[in-house]
Structure formats: structure tokens, C-alpha cells
C-alpha angles and dihedrals in degrees: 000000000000131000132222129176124166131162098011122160122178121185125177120214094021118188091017132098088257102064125157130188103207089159125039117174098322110185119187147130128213113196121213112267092046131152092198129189138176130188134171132141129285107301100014095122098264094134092040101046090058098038080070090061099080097020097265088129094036115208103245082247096070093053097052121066090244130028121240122285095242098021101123096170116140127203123158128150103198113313088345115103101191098191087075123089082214103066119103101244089180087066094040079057094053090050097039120057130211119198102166126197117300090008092187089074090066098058107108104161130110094234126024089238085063091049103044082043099057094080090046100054084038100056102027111114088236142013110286124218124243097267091047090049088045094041086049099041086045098053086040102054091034091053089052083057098257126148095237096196095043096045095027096096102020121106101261077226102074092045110098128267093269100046095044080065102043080051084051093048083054101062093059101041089047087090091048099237122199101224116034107194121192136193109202100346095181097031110138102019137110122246096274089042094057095047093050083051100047088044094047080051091052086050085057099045087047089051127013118010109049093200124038129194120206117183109195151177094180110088088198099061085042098056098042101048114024128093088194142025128209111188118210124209132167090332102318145093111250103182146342114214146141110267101248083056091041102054086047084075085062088146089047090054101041088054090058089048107252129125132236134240111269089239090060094043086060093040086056092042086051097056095046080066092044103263118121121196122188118200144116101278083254111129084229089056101039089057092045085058102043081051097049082044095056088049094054094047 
């Protein structure tokens, strides 16, 4: 399923003294297969923009029998065009999947079963029976790497901070979306935390879910995980572009007020002393240049 967005706007409180443009003409395409990330600073649209992308935040046109005569925005995620009143936002849901930020806050049921479940019974066409929900909860928390007969029946409440949220990850890949979209996957988490997060999202992608979102504010993660970069400012899109491409506009970034990945600060402190390196921003690559680098000197 591909994505394609262009001219979007979104304001909230229209019409009242409290106004307040977070998109403004936002114009961009992710391609299946994606490893997608955005980044931008607080308040540059970021959240908005994805909660677009399964019809939690709904275009006024697809509220109102006819769309407006001169509204030329265009938003469909695959087949779904999600401008139109008509379209079946239950099945874009079951195709487009929505983990928000500290996902573990969100659990609610007695057992983690019940609460991984929940989706499944939620989105299925009809009502499974009880193999079919067992079979579904059982492939879902043990892909998230998850032991299923020891957590089944536990209170999702007394497991630790990083598997609450793998229980949490669960309930939304239980229905095998298409597209699995996160805000802040690794937020909270210490360094081995967030690489057993972004690995268990490459499983996924590998997987189960074809297309994956990542919005960020860590340039690490970005850069080492993401196939393509979307930068936020004040609302709209400033550029699309592969990581390595992206961290070479290290002044651009620093003036909207984003970082930039630790492999691309040394690569900038090495050519103010005359020592290019060219690689991706990965750690891996990074080393395998500085290596290539040594030989050659």
C-alpha cells in the first residue's frame, strides 16, 4: 500500500479565536516497502501529520456528503481515499496500524491475552472462534518475543516497562496491518531497550507489516534504521531524502532546531581538520569508512 499525501492543511479550532495551523499544505509520498521516518522539532506537525494516516484526525471532506468545489487535497493510503465520506475507515484500520507514544499506558485489560485480543476480535470481519482468536493472540505476542504460556494469563500490569510495550505492540499487530505507524517507538528506554525495540520493528517489517512509520526525535535511530527521512517545520514538509543525503544538511538541520546523529557530528569535526569520510551516518558504515580511510593513509 502506498501512500500519497499532497496539499494537506489541518487547523484546530478553526473559525474560533484559538486557531492553530499545524499543517499547512503538506505534500509527500511513502512507497511500500518503506522504513519511514519523520522528524522536526516540537510542534512542527509530526503527530498530526500521522494521525491522518488511518482517519484518527478525519479531512472535513470526509465528514460532508460532497467534497468542496477547489479543494484539491489529496490523501489516499492504498485504495483508501480518505477525502471521501464513503470510504470504510474500520478496514483502513485494519490495514493501518497506530502504536502512539508510551503505548504501555494504554493497556487496560485483566490478562495480556484480553488485552492483545481485543484488536483482533475488534477488526475481524466476523466474529472468530475461539481457536482462530487463540491461534491469532499466540503468533502475535510470541512474534513480539514474548514468551505466550508464561504472559498469557498474567496482568499486563506486573511485566516490566519494555515488555508492557511489546504487549502493547501486540495488540495492534495482532490484525496484520499493512502499514504499522509509531510515534516514539524507543521513547523512554535505555540504550539496550531501544535496540531490542527498533530490531523487534525490523522483524515486523520483514514479516508482517510491508511498510513501517517512525516518528522521531532521536537522529541515531533515524539514521540507522530508516530507508527514508521526512523533515517537519512550522507545519511543512522541508525535504524528503535518504539519511546519508539528509545529515549532509547538518547547518539546515541545526537552524530548525534538530540534531543531528553522533556519526555525522564526528564526520563534521573531522573535515574541519581536513578528513572527509563518506558513509551512510550508521555506526557500521561510519567504521567501515574510517577504516577504508586508515588503509588509504
Amino acid at each position: 500500500m502506498r501512500i500519497v499525501v499532497e496539499n494537506l492543511t489541518h487547523v484546530y479550532n478553526p473559525k474560533s479565536p484559538f486557531a492553530t495551523t499545524a499543517l499547512s499544505g503538506v505534500s509527500l509520498s511513502i512507497e511500500e516497502g518503506d522504513f519511514f521516518g519523520i522528524i522536526g522539532h516540537t510542534g512542527s506537525g509530526k503527530s498530526t501529520f500521522v494521525q491522518h494516516l488511518n482517519g484518527l484526525i478525519r479531512l472535513p471532506s470526509s465528514l460532508k456528503r460532497k467534497k468542496k468545489k477547489g479543494d484539491n487535497t489529496i490523501l489516499k493510503v492504498g485504495e483508501f481515499d480518505l477525502t471521501r465520506k464513503k470510504t470504510d475507515f474500520r478496514a483502513l484500520r485494519r490495514k493501518v496500524g497506530m502504536v502512539f507514544q508510551y503505548p504501555e499506558n494504554q493497556l487496560f485489560a485483566e490478562t495480556v491475552f484480553e488485552d492483545v485480543a481485543f484488536a483482533y476480535r475488534n477488526f475481524s470481519e466476523k466474529k472468530p472462534t475461539d481457536q482462530e482468536l487463540e491461534e491469532a493472540v499466540r503468533e502475535a505476542i510470541t512474534v513480539v518475543g514474548l514468551p505466550y504460556e508464561s504472559v498469557k494469563n498474567a496482568s499486563p500490569f506486573d511485566l516490566s516497562g519494555g515488555q508492557r510495550r511489546r504487549v502493547a505492540i501486540a495488540g495492534v499487530i495482532v490484525a496484520k496491518p499493512e502499514i504499522l505507524v509509531l510515534d516514539e517507538p524507543a521513547a523512554g528506554l535505555d540504550p539496550h531497550g531501544k535496540k531490542e525495540i527498533m530490531d523487534l520493528l525490523h522483524t515486523l517489517h520483514s514479516s508482517w507489516c510491508k511498510t513501517v512509520v517512525i516518528v522521531s526525535h532521536d537522529m541515531d535511530e533515524v539514521a540507522e534504521n530508516c530507508t527514508r527521512v521526512a523533515v517537519f517545520a512550522e507545519g511543512k514538509v522541508l525535504c524528503v531524502l535518504p539519511p546519508k543525503e539528509l545529515f549532509r544538511r547538518s547547518e539546515e538541520l541545526l537552524r530548525h532546531g534538530l540534531d543531528l546523529p553522533l556519526t555525522a557530528k564526528v564526520c563534521n569535526l573531522l573535515k574541519e581538520q581536513g578528513v572527509e569520510l563518506d558513509c551512510d551516518y550508521t555506526l557500521d558504515g561510519f567504521v567501515k569508512a574510517a577504516l577504508a580511510r586508515g588503509k588509504d593513509t
